[in-house]
N, C-alpha and C positions, 0 to 999 in steps of 0.2 A: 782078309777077314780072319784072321789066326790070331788075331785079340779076342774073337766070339767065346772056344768054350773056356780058356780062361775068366773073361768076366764071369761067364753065364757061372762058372761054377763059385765064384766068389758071393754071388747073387745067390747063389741055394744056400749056402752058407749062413750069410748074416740075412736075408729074406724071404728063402721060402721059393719050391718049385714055383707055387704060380705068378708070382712078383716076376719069373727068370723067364715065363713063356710069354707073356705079356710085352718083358723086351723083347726078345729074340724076334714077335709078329711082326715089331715097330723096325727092325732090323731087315727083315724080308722085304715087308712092302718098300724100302728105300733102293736095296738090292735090285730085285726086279726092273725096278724103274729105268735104269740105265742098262744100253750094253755094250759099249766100250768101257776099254782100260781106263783112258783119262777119264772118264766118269766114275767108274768105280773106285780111284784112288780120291776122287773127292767126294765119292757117295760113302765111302772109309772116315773118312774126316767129319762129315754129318754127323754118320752114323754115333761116330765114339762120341760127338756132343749133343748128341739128341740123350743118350744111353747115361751119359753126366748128370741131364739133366733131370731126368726120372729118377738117379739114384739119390742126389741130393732132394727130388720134393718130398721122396716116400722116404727118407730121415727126418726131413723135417716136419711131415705127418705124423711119424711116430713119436717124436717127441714134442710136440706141439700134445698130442693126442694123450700123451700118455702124464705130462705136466698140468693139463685144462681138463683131465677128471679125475673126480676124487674117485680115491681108491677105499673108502671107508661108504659111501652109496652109489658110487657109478653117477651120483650126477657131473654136468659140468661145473666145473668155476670156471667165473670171469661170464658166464651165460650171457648173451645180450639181453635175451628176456627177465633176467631178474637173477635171484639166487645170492648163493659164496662169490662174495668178491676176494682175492688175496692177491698178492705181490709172485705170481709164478715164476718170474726170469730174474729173481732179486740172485746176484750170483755172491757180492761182500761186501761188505762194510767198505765204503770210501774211506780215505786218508781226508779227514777235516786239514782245513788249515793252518799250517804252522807246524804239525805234528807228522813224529816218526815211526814206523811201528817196531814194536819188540815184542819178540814170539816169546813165549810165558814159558818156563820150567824150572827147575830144583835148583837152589841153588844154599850155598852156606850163612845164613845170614848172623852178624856180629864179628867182634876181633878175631883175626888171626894171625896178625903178627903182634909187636909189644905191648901190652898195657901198662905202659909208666903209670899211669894213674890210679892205680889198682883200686878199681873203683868199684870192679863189677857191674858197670855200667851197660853194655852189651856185649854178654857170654854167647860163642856158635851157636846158634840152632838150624837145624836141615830146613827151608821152607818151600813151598811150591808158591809161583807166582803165576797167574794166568793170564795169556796175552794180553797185551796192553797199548796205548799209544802215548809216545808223549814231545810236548816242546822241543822241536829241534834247538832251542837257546831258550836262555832265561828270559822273560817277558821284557819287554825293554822301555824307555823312555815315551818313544814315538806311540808303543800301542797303548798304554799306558792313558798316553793325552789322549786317542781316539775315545777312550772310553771317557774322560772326566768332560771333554768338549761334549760328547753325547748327552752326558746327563745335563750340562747346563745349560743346553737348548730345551731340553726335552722340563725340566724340570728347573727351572728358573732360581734361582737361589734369593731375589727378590722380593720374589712371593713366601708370603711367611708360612705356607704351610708346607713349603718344601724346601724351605732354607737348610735345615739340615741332612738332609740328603747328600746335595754336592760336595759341603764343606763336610760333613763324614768320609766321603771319598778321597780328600783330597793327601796325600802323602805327605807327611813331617818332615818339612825343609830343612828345619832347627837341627835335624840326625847328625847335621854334618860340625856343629859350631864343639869346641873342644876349649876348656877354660884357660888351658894358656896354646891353644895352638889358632892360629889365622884359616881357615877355611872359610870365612862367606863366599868366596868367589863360589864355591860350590852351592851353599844356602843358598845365593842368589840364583845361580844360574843354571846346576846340574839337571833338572826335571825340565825345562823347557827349551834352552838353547839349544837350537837345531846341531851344534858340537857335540851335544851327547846325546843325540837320537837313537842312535844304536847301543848305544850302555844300558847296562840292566838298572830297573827301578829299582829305590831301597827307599826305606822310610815309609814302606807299607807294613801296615801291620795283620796280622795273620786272618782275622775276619775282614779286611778290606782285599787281601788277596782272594778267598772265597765270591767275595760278593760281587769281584773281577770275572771270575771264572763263570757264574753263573749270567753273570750279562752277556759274555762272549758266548756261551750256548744260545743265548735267545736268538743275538744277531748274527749266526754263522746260517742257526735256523731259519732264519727267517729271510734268507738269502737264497737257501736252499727250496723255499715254498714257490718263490718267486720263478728262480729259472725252471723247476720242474710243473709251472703254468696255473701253480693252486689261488695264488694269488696275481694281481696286475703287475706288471713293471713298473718298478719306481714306488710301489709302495712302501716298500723301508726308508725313503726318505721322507718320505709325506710326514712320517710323523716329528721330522726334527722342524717341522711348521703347525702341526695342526696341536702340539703337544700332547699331553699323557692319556688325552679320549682315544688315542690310537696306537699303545702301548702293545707290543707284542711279546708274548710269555709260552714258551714251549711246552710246557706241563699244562698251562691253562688250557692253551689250544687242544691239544691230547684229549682232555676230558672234558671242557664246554667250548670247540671250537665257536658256535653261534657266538661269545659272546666277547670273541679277542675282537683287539682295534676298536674297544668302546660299544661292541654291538654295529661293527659296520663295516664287518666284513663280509656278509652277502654283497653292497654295493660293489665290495675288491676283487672279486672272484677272478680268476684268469683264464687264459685257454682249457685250463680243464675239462670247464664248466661248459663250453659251446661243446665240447665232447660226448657228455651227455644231456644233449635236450634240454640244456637251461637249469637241470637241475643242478642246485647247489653242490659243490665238491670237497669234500676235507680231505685233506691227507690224515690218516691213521696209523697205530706202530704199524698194523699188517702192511701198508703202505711200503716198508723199507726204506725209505728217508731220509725221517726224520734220526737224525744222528743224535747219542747218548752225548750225556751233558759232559761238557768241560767242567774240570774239579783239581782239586790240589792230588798231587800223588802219594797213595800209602807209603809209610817208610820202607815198606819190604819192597813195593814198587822202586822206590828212587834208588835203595842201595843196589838191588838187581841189576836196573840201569847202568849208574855208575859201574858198577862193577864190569862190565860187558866182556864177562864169560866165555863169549862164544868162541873167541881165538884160542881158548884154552883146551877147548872139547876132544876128545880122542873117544872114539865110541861114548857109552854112556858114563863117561870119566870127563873128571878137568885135570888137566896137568899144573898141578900146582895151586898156591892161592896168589892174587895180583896186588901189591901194595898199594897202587894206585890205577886211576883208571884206562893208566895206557901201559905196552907193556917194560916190564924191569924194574929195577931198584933203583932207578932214580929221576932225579925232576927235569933232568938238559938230555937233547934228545942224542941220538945214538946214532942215529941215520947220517951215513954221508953228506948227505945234500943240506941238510938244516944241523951238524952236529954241532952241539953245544949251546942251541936255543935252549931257552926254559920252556918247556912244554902247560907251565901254569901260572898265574898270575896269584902271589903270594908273598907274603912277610917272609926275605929273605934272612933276617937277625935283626938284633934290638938296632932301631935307627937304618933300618935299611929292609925299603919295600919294594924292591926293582933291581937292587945293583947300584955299580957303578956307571954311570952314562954312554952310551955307546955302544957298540955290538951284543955284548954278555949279560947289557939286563933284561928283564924281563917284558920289557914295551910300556908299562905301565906305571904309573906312581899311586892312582888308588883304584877304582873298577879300571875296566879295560873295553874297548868295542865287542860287540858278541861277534864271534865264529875268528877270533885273533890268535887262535889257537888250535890245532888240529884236534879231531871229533875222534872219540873215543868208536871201535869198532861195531858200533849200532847206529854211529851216525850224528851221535850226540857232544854237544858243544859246551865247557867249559862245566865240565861233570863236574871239577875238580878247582878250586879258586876264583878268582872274581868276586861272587859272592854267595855266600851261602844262601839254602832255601829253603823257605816252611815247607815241611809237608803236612797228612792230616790229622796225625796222630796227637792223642792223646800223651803224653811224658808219663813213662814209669820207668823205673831202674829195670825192672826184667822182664823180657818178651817170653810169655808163656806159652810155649810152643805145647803144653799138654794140654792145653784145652785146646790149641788149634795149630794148626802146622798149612794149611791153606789158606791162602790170601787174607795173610797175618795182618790186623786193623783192630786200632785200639780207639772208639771214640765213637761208635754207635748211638746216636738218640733218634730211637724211630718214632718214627712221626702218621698224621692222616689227614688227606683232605678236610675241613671245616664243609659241614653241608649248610645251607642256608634254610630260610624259612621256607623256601617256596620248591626243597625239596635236590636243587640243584648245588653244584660247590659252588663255594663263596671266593668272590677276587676278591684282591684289596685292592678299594681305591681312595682316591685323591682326601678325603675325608676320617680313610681309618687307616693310616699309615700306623705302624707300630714302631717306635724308635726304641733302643736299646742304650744306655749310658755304663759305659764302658767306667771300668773302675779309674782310669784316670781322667775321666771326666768327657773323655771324646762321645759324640753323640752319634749312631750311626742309624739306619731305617732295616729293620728287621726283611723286610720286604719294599720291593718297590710297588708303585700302583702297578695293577695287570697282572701280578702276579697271584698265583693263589695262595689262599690261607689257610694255614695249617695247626694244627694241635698237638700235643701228646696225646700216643697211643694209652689205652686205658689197661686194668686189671683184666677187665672185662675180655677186650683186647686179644690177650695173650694167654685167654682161660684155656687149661690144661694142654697150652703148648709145651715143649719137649725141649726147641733151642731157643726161646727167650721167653723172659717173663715181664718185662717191664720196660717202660721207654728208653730212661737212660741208663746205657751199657758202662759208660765211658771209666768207670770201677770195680768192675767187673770181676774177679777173684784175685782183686789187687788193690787194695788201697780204700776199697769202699771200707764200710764199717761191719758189713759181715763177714769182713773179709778177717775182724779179730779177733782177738781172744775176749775183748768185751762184750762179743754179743748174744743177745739172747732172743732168741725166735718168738717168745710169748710176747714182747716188751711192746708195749701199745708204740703206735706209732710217729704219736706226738711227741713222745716225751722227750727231752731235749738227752741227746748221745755227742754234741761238740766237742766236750769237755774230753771225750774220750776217741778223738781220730786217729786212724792211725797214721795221717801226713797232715800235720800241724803246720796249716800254711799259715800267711796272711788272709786277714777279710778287711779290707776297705772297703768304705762305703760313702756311695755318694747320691746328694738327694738334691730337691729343689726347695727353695724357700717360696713365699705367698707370692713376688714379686719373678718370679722365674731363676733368681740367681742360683746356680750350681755351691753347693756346701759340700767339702770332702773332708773327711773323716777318716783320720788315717789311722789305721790299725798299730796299737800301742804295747801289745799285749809281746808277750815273750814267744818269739817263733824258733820252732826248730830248722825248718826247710822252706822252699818257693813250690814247693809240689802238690798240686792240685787238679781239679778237672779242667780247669782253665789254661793248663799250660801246654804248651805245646813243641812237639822235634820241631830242630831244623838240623838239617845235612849240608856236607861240605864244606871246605875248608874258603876263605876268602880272603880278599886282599889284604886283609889284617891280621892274616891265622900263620902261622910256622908250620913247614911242609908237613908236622904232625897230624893236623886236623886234614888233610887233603887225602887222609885212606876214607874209603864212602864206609868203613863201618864205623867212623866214629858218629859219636850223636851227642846233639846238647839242646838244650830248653831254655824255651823264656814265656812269659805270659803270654797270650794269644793278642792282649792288646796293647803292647811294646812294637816299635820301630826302631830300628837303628838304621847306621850306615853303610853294612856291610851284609844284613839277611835281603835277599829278594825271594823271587816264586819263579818257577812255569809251571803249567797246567798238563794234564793227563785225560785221558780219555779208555773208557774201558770199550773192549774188541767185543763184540756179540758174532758169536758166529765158528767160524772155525780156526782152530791154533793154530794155523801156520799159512801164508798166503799161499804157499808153491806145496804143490803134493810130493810127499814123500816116496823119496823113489830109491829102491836098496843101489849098493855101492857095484861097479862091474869088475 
């Protein structure tokens, strides 16, 4: 018994004399009990796991105790009899699918090695990024289908009121046809040939990667309802049978759960609900979850990525800046074991996108399979070649880190739920689709059914706020028109200012005639530039780019509703919670 005043005193310590007399009784009454040796070395053995066992319940009394009341009235939450319900043992954010995390801090964003192009296109600035998550690979072929198969179950392209839906989804095969070069093999076959399952999609264009992104948040969501018992099993498939009356929308749910899946998901309810008494159960944000939407990643997000820093760090320094995403000055690797692989998939000279055949090319002749390449030190796969990737941003020549230097994003149009008549928000369904006609004619659905309907934020709105005044950001003390020297604050606000922009784009325009035919209207007028709100970054360099474009701070633009053969996407996901998964612990 020469374990007793050890524990006992570790026991006054972290519990309190009388927690320590309490054991020590449970202690005695064992002792006594027996009175030989061989008994007491196993009434020793009891003892110390009886003495276990009371130290771990009266931990977890304490913190049970100390978690399940509020420290703001001393009531409980979680109370069986009623009260604050919240998520008390919610510890962090899961890893969604697909996705890798990367802890957020300072980094240099823009050139710092040549600018042959002296462009001024993106000069250093210091930025901070905050934790993030994103696509281990570019989005590929395979996921791609799952999502266009979804819609054309769900959403029949036969049916005339949702024929455009699908075929707005669908990627421009044509990216690939070149007027004196043979490529149909590709038009034909690159999007659906199970030989390129794992290659990245291209011939998306930058709102059909968005509206990618926000379907895979509904169905990751609505996966996640399912295993954690809110809804039945096998409800996520019901609806590629019972179609769009059983639509599920993350945002809807959030704020009119009663009225996802058409109004029928009291019928859906899962384990939850036997949980409590039949009554009905939603999961809510306090819930913990429900997981933030997948989205395209800000530029200062993807160069961060790309960039991946971390091997650089030396206390609160980096050693150096990285030309590319892996380390050194050049493109074939270094390493013994693989030396003199191309470490990226790019236009190696005019007439030459691979090499010569055999050992020393690059594996590829245009994309390449995702993860053919080793992962840049965050984990991340072909940061650099293959194919370049939208991200969210709005195109301007200069990143104004004076107005902001934190989680740098140019292309804000906030928005607000639509309330309806009867008081509640308004979905959109099957009857008030909103289709959008993209200036080259492509026809997309602004929303799908289920999903909610939204507006612009008003004057009203944003009456005597401090950080914004109005819905659309996206010109912001850059390019807009107050942003020159033509303007004038009194100036009514109809009155026509085109004539005097300060980025003199194109405007086409395309309309319908009486008979539905599409009429476009090509903009004839003398333009200076392609820059406007509509355009949008992409990053990295791709299988058509010369290792110049493969440093992540270069950047270049095209219209948001442009596809080619060589931009694709992955998605991101923003971390709510805490910077860094592992606690920081100083160095020994």
């Amino acid at each position: 018994m020469l374990f007793v005043p050890i524990i006992s005193e570790i026991i006054i310590l972290f519990f309190g004399k009388e927690i320590k007399n309490m054991m020590l009784m449970a202690i005695l009454r064992l002792k006594f009990r027996h009175s030989n040796l061989n008994s007491m070395k196993v009434n020793s053995i009891r003892t110390l796991l009886l003495l276990l066992m009371i130290v771990v319940s009266v931990v977890g009394c304490k913190k049970s105790t100390s978690k399940n009341t509020s420290r703001a009235t001393g009531w409980k939450i979680n109370d069986k009899d009623g009260g604050f319900q919240y998520n008390t043992s919610f510890k962090e954010q899961e890893t969604a699918p697909g996705l890798v995390f990367i802890e957020g801090g300072t980094f240099t964003k823009g050139k710092v090695q040549d600018d042959v192009m002296h462009d001024w296109n993106n000069t250093p600035t210091q930025q901070h990024v905050q934790s993030f998550y994103m696509d281990e690979t570019e989005v590929t072929n395979v996921m791609y289908l799952e999502y266009l198969d979804y819609l054309k179950k769900v959403y029949p392209p036969e049916d005339p009121k949702y024929a455009n839906i699908y075929k707005g989804a669908l990627p421009d095969t044509l990216v690939w046809r070149n007027r004196l070069g043979y490529n149909e093999v590709m038009t034909n076959n690159y999007l659906r040939h199970p030989a390129y399952a794992e290659y990245p999609v291209v011939g998306v264009n930058w709102v059909q990667a968005v509206q990618f992104s926000e379907w895979r948040t509904d169905r990751v969501n609505e996966a996640v309802l399912e295993r954690e018992g809110f809804v039945e099993r096998g409800t996520k498939y019901a609806v590629l049978d019972n179609g769009t009356s059983s639509t599920f929308s993350t945002k809807a749910y959030l704020q009119n759960p009663s009225a996802t899946y058409g109004g029928q998901i009291d019928s859906l309810q899962g384990s939850a609900k036997s949980k409590k008494d039949s009554v009905n159960v939603y999961a809510k944000q306090t819930s913990g979850i429900i997981l933030p939407e997948y989205r395209l990643p800000t530029e200062a997000e993807w160069e961060y990525a790309a960039q991946a820093q971390v091997g650089q760090r030396e206390y609160n320094n980096y050693r150096g800046r990285k030309k590319y995403p892996w380390e050194g000055d050049y493109t074939r690797s270094g390493k013994r074991v693989s030396r003199g692989d191309q470490l990226a998939n790019f236009k190696q000279g005019k007439g030459d996108y691979g090499g010569i055949a055999g050992w020393s090319d690059d594996g590829a002749d245009i994309t390449a399979q995702v993860k053919s390449y080793p992962p840049n030190e965050l984990g991340l796969y072909d940061m650099a070649g293959n194919v370049a990737e939208w991200v969210a941003d709005v195109y301007r020549p200069i990143v104004d880190d004076e107005a902001n230097d934190f989680n740098y994003f140019r292309g804000n149009v906030y928005t607000k739920t639509t309330i309806g008549k009867d008081g509640k928000v308004a979905i959109v369904g099957a009857d008030n689709i909103v289709y959008d006609t993209l200036s080259n004619g492509r026809i997309v659905a602004r929303d799908l059914p289920g999903e909610l309907a939204t507006v612009a934020i008003t004057k009203d709105d944003a009456y005597l706020r401090s950080n914004f005044s109005e819905s659309d950001n996206r010109g912001y003390r850059d390019g807009d028109y107050s942003s020159t020297r033509y303007f004038d604050r009194f100036q009514d606000e109809d009155e026509e200012v085109d004539t005097k922009r300060m980025y003199n784009s194109p405007k086409h325009k395309v309309s319908k005639d009486s008979t539905g035919n599409l009429i476009r209207e090509y903009d004839k007028t003398a333009r200076t530039t392609l820059v406007d709100d509509e355009v949008r970054v992409y990053k990295g360099g791709s299988w058509r780019d010369r290792a110049y474009w493969l440093d992540p701070a270069q950047r270049r633009y095209l219209p948001q509703y442009m596809a080619t053969d060589y931009i694709g996407f992955r998605c991101a996901m923003s971390r709510v919670g805490s910077k860094s998964k592992k606690k920081k612990t100083p160095r020994g």
